[in-house]
VOGU-3710 file (C-alpha; in Angstrom, 3 decimals, decimal comma):
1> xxxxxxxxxx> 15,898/-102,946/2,656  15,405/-101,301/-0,561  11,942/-100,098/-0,712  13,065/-98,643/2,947  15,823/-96,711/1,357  13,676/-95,415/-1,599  11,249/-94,555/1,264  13,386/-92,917/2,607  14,802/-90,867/0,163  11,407/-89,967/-0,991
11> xxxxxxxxxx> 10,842/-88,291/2,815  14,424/-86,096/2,137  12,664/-85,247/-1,158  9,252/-84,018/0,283  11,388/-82,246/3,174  13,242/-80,340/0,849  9,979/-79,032/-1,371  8,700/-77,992/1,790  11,459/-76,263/2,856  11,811/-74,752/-0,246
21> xxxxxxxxxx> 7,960/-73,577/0,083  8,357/-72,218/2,612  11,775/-70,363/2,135  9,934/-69,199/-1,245  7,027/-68,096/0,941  9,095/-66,321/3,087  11,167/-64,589/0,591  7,982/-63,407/-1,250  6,516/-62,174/2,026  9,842/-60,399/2,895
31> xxxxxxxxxx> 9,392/-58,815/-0,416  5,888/-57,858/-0,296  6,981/-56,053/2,950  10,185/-54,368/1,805  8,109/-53,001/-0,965  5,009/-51,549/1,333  7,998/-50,491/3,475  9,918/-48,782/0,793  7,650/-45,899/-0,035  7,461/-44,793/4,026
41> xxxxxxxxxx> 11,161/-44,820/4,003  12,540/-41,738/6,067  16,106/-40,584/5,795  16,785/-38,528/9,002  20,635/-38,709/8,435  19,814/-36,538/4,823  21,172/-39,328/2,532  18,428/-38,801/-0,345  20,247/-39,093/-3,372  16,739/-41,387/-4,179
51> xxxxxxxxxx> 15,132/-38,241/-4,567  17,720/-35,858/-6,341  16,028/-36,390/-9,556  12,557/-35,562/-9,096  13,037/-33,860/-5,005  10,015/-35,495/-3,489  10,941/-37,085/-0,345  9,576/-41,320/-0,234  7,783/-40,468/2,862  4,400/-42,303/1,667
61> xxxxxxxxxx> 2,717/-39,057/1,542  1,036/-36,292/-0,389  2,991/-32,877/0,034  1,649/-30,056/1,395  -0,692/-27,583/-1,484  -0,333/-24,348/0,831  2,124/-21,863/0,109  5,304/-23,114/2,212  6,492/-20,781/5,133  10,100/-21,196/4,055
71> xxxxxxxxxx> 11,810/-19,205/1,182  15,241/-18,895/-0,608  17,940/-16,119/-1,028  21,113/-15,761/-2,839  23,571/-12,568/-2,219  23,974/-12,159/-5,705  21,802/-11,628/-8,841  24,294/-12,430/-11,582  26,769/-14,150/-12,121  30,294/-15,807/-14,097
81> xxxxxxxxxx> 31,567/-18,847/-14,517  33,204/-19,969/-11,089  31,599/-17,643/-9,242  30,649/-18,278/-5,888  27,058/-17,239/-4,959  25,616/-17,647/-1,128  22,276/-19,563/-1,280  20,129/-19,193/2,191  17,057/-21,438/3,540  14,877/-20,083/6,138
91> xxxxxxxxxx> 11,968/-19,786/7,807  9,782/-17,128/6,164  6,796/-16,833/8,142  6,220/-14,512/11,199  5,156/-17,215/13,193  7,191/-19,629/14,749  8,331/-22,664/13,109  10,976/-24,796/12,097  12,070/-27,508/9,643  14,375/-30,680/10,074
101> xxxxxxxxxx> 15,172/-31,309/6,375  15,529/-30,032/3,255  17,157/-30,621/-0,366  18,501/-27,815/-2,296  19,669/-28,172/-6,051  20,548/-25,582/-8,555  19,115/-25,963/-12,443  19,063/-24,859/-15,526  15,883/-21,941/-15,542  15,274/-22,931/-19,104
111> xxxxxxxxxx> 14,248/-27,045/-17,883  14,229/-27,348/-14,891  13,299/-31,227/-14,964  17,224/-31,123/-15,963  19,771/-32,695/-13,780  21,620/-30,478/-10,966  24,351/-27,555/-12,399  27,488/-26,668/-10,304  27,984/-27,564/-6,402  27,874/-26,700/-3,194
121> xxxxxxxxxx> 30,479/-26,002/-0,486  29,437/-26,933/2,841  29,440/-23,965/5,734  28,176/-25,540/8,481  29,156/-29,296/8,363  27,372/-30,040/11,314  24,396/-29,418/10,061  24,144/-29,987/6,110  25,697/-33,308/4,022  26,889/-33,004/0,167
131> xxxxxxxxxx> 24,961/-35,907/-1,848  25,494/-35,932/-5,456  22,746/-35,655/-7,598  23,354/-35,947/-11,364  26,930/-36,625/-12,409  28,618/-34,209/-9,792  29,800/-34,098/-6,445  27,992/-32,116/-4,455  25,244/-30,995/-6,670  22,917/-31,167/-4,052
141> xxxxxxxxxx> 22,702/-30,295/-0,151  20,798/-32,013/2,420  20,024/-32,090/6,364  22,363/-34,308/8,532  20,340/-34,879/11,640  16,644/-34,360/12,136  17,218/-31,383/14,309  15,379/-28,530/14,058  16,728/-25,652/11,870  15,563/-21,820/11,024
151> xxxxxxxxxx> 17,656/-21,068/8,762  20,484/-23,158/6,357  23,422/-21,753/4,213  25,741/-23,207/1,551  27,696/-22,020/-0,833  27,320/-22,846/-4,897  30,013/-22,314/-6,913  29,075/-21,692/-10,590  30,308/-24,407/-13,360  33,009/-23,307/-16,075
161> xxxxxxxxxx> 30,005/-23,984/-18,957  26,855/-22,632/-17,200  23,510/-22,248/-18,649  22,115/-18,805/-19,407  20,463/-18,576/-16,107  20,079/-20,387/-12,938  17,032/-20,991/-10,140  17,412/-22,855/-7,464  15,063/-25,542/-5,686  14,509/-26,776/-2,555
171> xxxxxxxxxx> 12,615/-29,350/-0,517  11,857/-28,646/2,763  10,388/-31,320/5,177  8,725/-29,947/8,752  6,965/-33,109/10,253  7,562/-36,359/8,687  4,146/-36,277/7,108  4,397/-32,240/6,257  6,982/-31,283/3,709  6,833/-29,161/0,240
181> xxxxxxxxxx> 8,681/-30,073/-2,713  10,959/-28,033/-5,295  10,034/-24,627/-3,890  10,907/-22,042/-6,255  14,304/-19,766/-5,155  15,477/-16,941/-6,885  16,688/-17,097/-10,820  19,991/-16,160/-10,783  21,584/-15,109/-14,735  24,929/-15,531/-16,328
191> xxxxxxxxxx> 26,722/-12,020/-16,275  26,623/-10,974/-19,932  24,520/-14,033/-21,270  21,551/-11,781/-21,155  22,784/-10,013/-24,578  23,136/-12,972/-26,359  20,068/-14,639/-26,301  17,452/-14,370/-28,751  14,633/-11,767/-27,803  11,289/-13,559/-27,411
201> xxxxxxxxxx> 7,486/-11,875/-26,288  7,450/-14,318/-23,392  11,126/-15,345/-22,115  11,293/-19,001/-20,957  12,762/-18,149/-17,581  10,436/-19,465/-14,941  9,373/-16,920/-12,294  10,629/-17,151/-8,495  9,262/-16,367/-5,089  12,408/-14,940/-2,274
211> xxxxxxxxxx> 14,336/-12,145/-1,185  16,119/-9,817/-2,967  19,979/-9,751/-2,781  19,501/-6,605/-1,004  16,918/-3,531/0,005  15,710/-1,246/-2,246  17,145/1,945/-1,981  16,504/5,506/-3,769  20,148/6,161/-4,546  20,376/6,738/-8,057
221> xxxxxxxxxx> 16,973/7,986/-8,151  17,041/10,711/-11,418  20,660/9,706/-12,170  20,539/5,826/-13,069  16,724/4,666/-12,599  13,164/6,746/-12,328  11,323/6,719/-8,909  8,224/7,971/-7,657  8,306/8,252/-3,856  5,375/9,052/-0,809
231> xxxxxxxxxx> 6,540/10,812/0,910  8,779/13,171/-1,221  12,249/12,286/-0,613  11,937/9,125/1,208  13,840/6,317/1,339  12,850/2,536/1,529  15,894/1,181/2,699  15,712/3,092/6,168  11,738/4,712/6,073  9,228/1,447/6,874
241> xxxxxxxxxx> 6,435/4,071/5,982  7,658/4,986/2,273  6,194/3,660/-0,803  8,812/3,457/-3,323  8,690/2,151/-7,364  11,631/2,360/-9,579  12,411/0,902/-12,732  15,786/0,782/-15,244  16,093/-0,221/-18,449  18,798/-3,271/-19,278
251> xxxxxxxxxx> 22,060/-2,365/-21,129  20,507/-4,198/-24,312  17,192/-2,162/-24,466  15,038/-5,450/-24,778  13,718/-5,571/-21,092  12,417/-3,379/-17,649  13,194/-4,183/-14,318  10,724/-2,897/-11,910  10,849/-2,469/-7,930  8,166/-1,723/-6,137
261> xxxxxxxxxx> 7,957/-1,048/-1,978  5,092/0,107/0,702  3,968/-0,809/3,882  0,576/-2,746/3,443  -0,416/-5,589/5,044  -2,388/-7,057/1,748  -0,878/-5,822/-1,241  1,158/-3,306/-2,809  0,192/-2,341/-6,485  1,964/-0,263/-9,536
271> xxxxxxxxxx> -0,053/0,925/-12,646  0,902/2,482/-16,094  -2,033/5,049/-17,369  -2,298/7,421/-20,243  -4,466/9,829/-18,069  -4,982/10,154/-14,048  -8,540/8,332/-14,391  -8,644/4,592/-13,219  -9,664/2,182/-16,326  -7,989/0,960/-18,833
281> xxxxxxxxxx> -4,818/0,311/-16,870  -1,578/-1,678/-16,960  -1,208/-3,348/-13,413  1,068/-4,975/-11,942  0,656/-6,512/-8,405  2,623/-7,610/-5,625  0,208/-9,700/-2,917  0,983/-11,446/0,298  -0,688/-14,594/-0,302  -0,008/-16,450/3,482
291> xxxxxxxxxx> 3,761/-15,142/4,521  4,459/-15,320/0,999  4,512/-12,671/-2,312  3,045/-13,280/-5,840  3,927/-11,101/-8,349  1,446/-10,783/-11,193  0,203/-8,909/-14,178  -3,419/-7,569/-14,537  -5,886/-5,235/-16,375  -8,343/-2,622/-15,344
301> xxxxxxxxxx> -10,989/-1,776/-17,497  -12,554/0,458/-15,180  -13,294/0,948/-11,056  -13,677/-3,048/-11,378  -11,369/-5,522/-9,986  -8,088/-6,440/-11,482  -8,491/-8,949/-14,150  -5,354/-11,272/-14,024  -3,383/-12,025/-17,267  -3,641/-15,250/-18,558
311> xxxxxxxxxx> 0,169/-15,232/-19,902  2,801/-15,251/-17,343  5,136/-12,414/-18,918  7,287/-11,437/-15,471  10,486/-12,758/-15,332  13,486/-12,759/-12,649  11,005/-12,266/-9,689  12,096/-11,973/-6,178  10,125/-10,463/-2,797  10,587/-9,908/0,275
321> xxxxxxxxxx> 8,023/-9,315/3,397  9,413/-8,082/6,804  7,688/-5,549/9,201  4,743/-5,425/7,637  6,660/-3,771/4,061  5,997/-5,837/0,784  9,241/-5,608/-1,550  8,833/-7,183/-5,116  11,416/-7,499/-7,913  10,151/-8,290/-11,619
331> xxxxxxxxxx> 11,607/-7,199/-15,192  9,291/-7,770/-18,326  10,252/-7,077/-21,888  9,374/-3,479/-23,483  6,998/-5,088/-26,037  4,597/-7,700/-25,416  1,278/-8,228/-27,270  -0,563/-7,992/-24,586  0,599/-5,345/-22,254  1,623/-1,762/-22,639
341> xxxxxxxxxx> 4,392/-0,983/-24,853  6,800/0,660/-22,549  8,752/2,329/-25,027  5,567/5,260/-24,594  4,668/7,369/-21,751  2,066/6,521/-19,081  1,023/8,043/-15,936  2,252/5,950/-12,749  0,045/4,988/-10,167  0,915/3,430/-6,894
351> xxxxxxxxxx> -1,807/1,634/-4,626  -2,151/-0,400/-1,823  -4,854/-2,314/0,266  -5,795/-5,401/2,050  -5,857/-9,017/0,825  -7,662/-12,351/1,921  -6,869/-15,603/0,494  -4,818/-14,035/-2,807  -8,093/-12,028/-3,456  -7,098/-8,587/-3,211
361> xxxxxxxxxx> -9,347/-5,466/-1,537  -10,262/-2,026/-2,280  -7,211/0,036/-1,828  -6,869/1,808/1,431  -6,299/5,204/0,011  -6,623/7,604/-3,147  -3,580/5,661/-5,355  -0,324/8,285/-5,684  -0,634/9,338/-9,063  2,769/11,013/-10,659
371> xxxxxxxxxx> 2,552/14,664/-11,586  3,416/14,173/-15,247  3,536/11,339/-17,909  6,899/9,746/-18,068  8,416/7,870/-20,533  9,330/4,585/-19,221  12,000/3,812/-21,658  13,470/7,365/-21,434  16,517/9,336/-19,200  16,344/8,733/-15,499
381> xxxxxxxxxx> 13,468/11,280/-13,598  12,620/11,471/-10,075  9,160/12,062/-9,881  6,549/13,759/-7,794  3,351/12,369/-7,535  0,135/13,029/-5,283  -2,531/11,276/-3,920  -5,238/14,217/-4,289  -6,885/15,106/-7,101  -6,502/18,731/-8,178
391> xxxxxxxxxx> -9,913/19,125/-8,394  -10,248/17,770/-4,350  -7,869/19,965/-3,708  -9,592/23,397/-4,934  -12,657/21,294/-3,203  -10,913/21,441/0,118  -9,126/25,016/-0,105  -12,643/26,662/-1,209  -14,508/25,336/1,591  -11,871/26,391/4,358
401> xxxxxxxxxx> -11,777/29,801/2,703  -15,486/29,653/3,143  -15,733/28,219/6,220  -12,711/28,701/8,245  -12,224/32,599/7,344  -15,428/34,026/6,021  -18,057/33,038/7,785  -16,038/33,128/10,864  -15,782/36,573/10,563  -18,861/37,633/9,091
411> xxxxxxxxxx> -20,691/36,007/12,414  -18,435/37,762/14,737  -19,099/41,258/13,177  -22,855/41,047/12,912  -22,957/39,524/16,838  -20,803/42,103/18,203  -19,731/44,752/15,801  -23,814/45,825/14,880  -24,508/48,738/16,904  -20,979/50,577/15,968
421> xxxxxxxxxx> -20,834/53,118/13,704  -24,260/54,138/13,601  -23,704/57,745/11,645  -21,746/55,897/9,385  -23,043/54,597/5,793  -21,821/52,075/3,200  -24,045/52,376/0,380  -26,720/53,198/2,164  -26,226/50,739/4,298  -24,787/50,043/7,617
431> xxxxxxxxxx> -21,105/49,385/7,428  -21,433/45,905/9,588  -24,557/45,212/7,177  -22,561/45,115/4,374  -19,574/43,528/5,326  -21,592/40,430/6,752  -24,027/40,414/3,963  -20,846/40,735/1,545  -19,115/37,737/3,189  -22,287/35,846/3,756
441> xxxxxxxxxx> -23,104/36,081/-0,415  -18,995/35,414/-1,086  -19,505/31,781/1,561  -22,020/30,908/-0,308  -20,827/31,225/-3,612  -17,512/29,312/-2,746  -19,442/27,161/-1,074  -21,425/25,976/-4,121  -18,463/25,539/-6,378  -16,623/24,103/-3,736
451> xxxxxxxxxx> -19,464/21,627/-3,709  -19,803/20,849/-7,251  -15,943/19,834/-7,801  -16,238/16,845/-6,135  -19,267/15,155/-8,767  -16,957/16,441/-11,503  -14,393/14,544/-10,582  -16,424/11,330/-9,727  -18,497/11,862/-12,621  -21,683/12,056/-10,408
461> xxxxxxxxxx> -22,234/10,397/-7,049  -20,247/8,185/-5,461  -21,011/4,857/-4,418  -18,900/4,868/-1,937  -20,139/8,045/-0,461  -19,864/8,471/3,523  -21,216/10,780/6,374  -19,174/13,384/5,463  -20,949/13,917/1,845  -24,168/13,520/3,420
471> xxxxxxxxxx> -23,215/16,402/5,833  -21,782/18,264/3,098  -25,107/18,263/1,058  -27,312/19,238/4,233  -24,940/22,307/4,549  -24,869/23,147/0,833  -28,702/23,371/1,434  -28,928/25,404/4,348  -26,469/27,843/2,950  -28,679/28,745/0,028
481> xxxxxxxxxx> -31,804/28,686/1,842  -29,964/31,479/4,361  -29,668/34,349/1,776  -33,378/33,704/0,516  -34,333/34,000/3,918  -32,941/37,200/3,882  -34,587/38,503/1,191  -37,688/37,904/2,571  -37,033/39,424/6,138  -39,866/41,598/7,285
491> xxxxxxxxxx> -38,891/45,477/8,054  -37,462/46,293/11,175  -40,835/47,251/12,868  -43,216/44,255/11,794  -44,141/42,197/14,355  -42,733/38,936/12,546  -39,510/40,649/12,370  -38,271/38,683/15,861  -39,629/35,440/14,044  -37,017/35,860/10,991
501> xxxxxxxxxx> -34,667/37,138/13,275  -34,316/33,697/15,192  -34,897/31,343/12,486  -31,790/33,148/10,782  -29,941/33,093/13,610  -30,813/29,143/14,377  -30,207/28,508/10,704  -26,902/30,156/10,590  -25,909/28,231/13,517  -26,893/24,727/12,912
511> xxxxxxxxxx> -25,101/25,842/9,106  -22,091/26,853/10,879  -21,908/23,690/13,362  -22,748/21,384/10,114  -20,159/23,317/8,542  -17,056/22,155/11,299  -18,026/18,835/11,465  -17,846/18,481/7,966  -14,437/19,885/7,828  -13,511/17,513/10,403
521> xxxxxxxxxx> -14,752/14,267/8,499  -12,885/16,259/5,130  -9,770/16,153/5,979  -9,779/12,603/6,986  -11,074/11,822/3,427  -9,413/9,094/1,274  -8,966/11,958/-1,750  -7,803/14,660/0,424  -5,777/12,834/3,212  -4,510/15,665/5,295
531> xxxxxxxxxx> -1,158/14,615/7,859  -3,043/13,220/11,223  -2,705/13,726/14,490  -2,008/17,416/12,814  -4,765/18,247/10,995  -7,298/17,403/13,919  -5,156/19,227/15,864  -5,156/22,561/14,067  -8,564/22,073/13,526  -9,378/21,902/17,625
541> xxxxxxxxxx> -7,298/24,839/18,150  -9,274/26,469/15,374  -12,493/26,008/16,997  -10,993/26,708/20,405  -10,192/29,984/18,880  -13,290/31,001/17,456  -14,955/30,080/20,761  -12,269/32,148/22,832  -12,980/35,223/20,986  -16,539/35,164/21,227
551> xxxxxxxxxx> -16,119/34,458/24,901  -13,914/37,416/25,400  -16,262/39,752/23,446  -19,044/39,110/25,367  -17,507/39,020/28,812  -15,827/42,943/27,669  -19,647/43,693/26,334  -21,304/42,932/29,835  -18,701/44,561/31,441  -19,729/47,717/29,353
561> xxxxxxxxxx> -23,479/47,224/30,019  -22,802/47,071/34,186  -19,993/49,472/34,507  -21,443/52,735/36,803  -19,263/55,529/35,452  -20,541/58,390/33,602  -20,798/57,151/30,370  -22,702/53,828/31,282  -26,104/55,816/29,870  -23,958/56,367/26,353
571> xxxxxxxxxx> -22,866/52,218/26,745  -26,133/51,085/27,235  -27,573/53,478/24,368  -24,609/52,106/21,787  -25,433/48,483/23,411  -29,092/47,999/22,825  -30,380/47,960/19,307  -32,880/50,789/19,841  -29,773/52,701/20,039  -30,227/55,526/17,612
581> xxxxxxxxxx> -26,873/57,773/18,928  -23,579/56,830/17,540  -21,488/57,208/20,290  -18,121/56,762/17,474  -15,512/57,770/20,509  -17,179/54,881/22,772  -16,254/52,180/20,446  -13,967/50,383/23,095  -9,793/49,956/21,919  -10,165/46,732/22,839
591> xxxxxxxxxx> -12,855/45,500/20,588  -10,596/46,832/17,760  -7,863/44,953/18,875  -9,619/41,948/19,252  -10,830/42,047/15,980  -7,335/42,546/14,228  -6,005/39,799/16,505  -8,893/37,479/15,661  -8,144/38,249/11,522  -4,357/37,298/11,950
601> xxxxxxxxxx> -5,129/34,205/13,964  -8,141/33,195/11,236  -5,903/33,851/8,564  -3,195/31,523/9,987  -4,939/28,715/10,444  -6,169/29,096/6,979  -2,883/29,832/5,278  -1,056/26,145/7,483  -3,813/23,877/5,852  -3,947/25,877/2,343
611> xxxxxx> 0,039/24,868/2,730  -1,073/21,549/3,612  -3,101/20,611/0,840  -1,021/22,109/-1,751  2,207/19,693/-0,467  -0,052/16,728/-0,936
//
């Protein structure tokens, strides 16, 4: 009976260390998987205080590297204690999308590995949960439901003791596996705290990436900031096509805040110069980099690409890209040991271009460069700039004067004004002689310092030289070939005089077609951008004109030669160039008036692009 009770009671005892094995073997297996669970935990209700301190959501995945399609705003820039300041989330890019959470924080600039400042107010309960993250309520603002959201908005209301300046953070989470942690919202700065702090080379704020509070606008332009505008005038709160840069000094003299505006679809660009030659430049660029905008600093040592600086010396950054238009906020401080001084005067440059993968292009057209040097420190200006060289500008009014006005009418007077006046001497010469030969000499003269300009200004040849300087050459030859042609024509009775008579004439012509062309290509160029569709325009109904009065003059001249009244022997006699008779009283009225009218019209067309150019 015994040993069957101690029997017994060993079984109970074995039972019992199994069961305990196994409850231990279950509770370490239950742990192994809570633990390979843990890390894939989702939170689609947005209760992720877990991930207040350092924002990355426990999803068991890397976040995204790209530049996130989502940005921050806040309606205001400054700020006191209590204040209220309206903090947005939305969807940045141009293409569709959407995200189902987020978490948004607000911390110190200065450390941002610091715990949460302030809280948030809740304007859409249905949509957004406070969590508290740190030791306040509400310090942080999450998603509720998993829905999908465009565009978020709470309120932050500013603590009684807040640091010197403020950015806010968010994450945002668009798939389960795609999400981006702690993007970078705007810095936001304590009204007045500015003066007090110590003045550094390279301020400890850390740079942001959003909107600006609001547009840019020119008001105050000359009265409480300096612009330079293209167009004149403009205004980039209401023009999409205006390229805008202001800056203003801060109340405390220590620091610059720039804004710069264009339409580009790669990168907008501002530049401080002490003369109107690229090289040795202070740039400053603002590039969309994927539906978002980095601001940076660069140097140009020459016609070479931007070399980026090193040091990060922009501060209080901000952007916004809508409509193809690239806005960019940035302030720097007026000395830095590597940068201009801006306590001197420079010449401002504006440029933009295209961009692929942050690497930014060529610019798309000659950079506006302001009229004078301004002091970027000093009283308020606003500025005029252009985008054409003064030296492309003589270039371009030289050659129309040339082209447009003398040679025009020094071919129509020696093709139907020849065989007029025939008792009639200019210095021994035949009045229509001398005017054409006068006008022909006075073409080509323009036309050769017209021509030069252009390699004084580039220094030589340009690289980047197109059909239109290749044209231009090939006419600058012909047109000096022409008069030592001329010298060399044969008297009137040699034999080889009808030889030189139609290699002049087909000569002058292929010079004069050359000529056009190459005025249509010029004012197209990147240096001497003339207003388009008007310029071809003007141009057309230049040519048109030419080719109308021609037309006329020869129909009247034919009409002359086969009229059968009693004078047709005199008109054939004037007509022919055998003609030894002046006939002075049959020189037709209406050749005369055709001629003035054809002198008014040349001399308008020239005078509307002479007005042109010099508005550029």
């Amino acid at each position: 009976m015994g040993k069957s009770m101690e029997g017994n009671a060993q079984r109970h005892r074995q039972h019992r260390e199994a069961e305990a094995s196994v409850m231990s073997c279950l509770f370490l297996l239950l742990t192994l998987l809570m633990r390979s669970v843990a890390p894939v935990t989702g939170f689609s209700n947005g209760k992720v205080s877990v991930a207040c301190e350092d924002m990355v959501p426990q999803h068991g995945y890397q976040p995204r590297p790209d530049p996130p399609p989502y940005n921050i705003t806040v309606d205001k820039s400054t700020f006191s204690p209590g204040d209220n300041i309206t903090v947005s989330l939305q969807v940045a890019s141009i293409k569709p999308t959407f995200f189902k959470g987020f978490l948004m924080e607000a911390r110190d600039a200065g450390t941002l590995d610091s715990s949460a400042v302030g809280f948030f107010m809740l304007t859409d309960p249905h949509e957004s949960r406070l969590l508290q993250c740190g030791h306040t309520q509400g310090s942080g603002v999450s998603h509720r439901s998993s829905t999908k959201k465009t565009c978020i908005k709470a309120v932050w209301k500013s603590p009684q003791e807040p640091p010197l300046s403020v950015q806010f953070l968010a994450t945002v989470v668009h798939e389960y596996k795609v999400y981006w942690v702690r993007i970078p919202g705007p810095v936001v700065s304590l009204r007045g705290g500015g003066t007090a702090a110590p003045f550094t080379d390279s301020p400890s704020l850390t740079t942001s990436s959003s909107a600006p509070p609001t547009l840019f606008t020119s008001v105050g332009c000359g009265h409480s900031k300096t612009c330079l505008r293209d167009p004149v005038g403009c205004h980039p709160d209401s023009d999409p096509h205006c390229f805008f840069l202001s800056f203003t000094t801060d109340e405390a003299g220590q620091s610059v805040m720039f804004e710069l505006s264009g339409p580009a679809e790669g990168y907008v660009s501002a530049a401080l110069s002490l003369d109107k030659w690229m090289g040795n430049d202070d740039v400053y660029l603002c590039v969309n980099d994927g539906g978002r905008v980095t601001i940076s600093a660069a140097h140009v040592s020459g016609r070479t690409h931007p070399e980026l600086a090193t040091q990060d010396n922009l501060w209080g950054q901000s952007w916004r890209l809508a409509d193809g238009v690239i806005q960019c906020r940035f302030h720097r401080n007026i000395i830095l040991s590597n940068r201009f001084t801006l306590n001197q005067s420079y010449y401002l440059f504006m440029a933009n271009g295209s961009s692929h993968h942050s690497l930014i292009h060529r610019h798309d057209y000659q950079p506006l460069i302001s009229t004078n040097q301004q002091l970027i420190t000093g009283p308020p200006v606003d500025l005029t700039g252009s985008r054409s060289p003064l030296l492309i500008k003589f270039h371009g009014v030289l050659m129309l004067t040339a082209w447009m006005w003398t040679v025009s009418t020094a071919v129509i007077i020696a093709r139907h004004y020849k065989y007029f006046w025939l008792h009639t001497t200019l210095l021994g010469k035949r009045p229509w002689f001398q005017f054409h030969r006068t006008m022909m000499v006075l073409a080509v003269v323009l036309t050769c310092v017209a021509f030069s300009l252009p390699f004084i200004y580039r220094r030589g040849w340009s690289k980047r030289a197109g059909v239109h300087a290749y044209i231009g050459c090939t006419v600058m030859a012909l047109s000096v070939i022409q008069p030592i042609m001329a010298t060399l024509r044969p008297v009137p009775d040699s034999p080889r005089r009808i030889i030189f008579s139609w290699l002049h004439l087909g000569a002058g012509s292929v010079t004069h077609i050359l000529a056009m062309v190459c005025v249509f290509l010029g004012v197209a160029q990147q240096a001497l951008l003339l207003p388009s569709p008007w310029s071809p325009a003007v141009l057309t109904g230049w040519v048109l004109w030419i080719m109308f009065t021609d037309l006329l003059l020869l129909i009247h001249t034919y009409t002359l030669r086969n009229t059968g009244n009693d004078d047709n022997d005199d008109k054939e006699h004037m007509l022919c160039p055998h003609t030894e008779r002046g006939q002075q009283r049959e020189i037709p009225q209406l050749k005369n008036v055709v001629f003035i009218v054809f002198m008014i019209g040349n001399t308008g067309f020239l005078s509307a692009f002479i007005k042109a150019i010099a508005s550029l």
